[in-house]
N, C-alpha and C positions, 0 to 999 in steps of 0.2 A: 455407496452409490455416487455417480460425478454424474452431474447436470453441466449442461454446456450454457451457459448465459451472452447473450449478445451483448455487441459494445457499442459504445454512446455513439449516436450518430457518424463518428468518422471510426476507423477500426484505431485507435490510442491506448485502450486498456481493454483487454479480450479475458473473458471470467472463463474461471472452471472452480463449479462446488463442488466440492465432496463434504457428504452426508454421511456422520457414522455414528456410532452410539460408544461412548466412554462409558465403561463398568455397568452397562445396560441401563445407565440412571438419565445420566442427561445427552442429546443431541449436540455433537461436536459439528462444526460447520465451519471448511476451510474454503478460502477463494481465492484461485492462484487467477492473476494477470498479467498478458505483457505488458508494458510499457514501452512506448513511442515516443515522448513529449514531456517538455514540463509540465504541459498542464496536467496530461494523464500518472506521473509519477506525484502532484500536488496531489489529488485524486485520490490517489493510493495512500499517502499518509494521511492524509485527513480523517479514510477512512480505518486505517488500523489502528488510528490514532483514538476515534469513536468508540471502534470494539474494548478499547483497553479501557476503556471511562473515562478517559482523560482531558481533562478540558485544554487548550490551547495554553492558559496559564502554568498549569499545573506543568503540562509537558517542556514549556521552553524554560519555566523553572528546574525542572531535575535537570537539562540540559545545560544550564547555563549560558541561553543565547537570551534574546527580547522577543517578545509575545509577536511584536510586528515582522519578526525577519521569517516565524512560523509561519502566521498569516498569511506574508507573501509568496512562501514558499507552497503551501497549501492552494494559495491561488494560482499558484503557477505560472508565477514571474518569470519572464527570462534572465536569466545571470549568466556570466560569462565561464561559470564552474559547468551546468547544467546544460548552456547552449554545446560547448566544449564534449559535452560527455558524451551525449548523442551524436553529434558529429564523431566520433571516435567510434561510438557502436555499430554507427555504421559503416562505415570505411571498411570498420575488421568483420560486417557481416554478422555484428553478435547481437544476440539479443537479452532486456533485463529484464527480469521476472521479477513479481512480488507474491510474495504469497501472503495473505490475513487471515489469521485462524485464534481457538482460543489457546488457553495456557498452554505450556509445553508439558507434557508428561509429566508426574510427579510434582509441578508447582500447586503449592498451596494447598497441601496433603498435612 
C-alpha cells in the first residue's frame, strides 16, 4: 500500500509510504522523498538516522567525522559541497531522492 504524505510547508522533501508486511510478522514502512535543499536533505538524515537508533554520537562515531559537523549537517547548514550539489541538480534537471525504510532483506536473520 503507498500513501502519498505532504511536504513541510514549502515542497523540500515530498513523502511516498509504502506499507507492507515482512514474513506476515511485522509491518515494514518505507518513505521515499525528493530532496531540494540542504535543509530538506539535513531532514532526511536526521530522520534515517532516527529510524536506525542512532544517536548523533554513535553515528558520527562509526563515521569518523565530530558530532558537531552531523549536527550541522542535520540542521542544514549551507556548505559550499551542498550549495554546489544542488546547483548542479539543477542545471542537469535531476533530481535526489532518499529513500528511509527498515533493514535490508536478510539483515539481522
Amino acid at each position: 500500500m503507498k500513501l502519498r504524505w505532504p511536504s513541510f510547508s514549502t515542497p523540500v522533501y515530498d513523502y511516498d509510504i509504502d506499507i507492507g508486511r515482512d514474513d506476515c510478522k511485522n509491518v515494514v514502512m518505507t518513505i521515499t522523498g525528493e530532496v531540494q535543499t540542504p535543509q530538506a536533505l539535513g531532514r532526511a538524515i536526521q530522520q534515517a538516522r532516527a529510524v536506525s537508533g542512532l544517536s548523533q554520537r554513535e553515528l558520527a562515531s562509526r563515521l569518523g567525522i565530530s558530532q558537531r559537523w552531523l549536527w550541522e549537517l542535520e540542521k542544514g547548514k549551507p556548505g559550499i559541497f551542498t550549495e554546489r550539489l544542488f546547483e548542479v541538480l539543477r542545471a542537469v534537471d535531476a533530481r535526489l531522492v532518499v529513500e528511509i525504510g527498515g533493514p535490508e532483506p536478510g539483515v539481522g536473520e
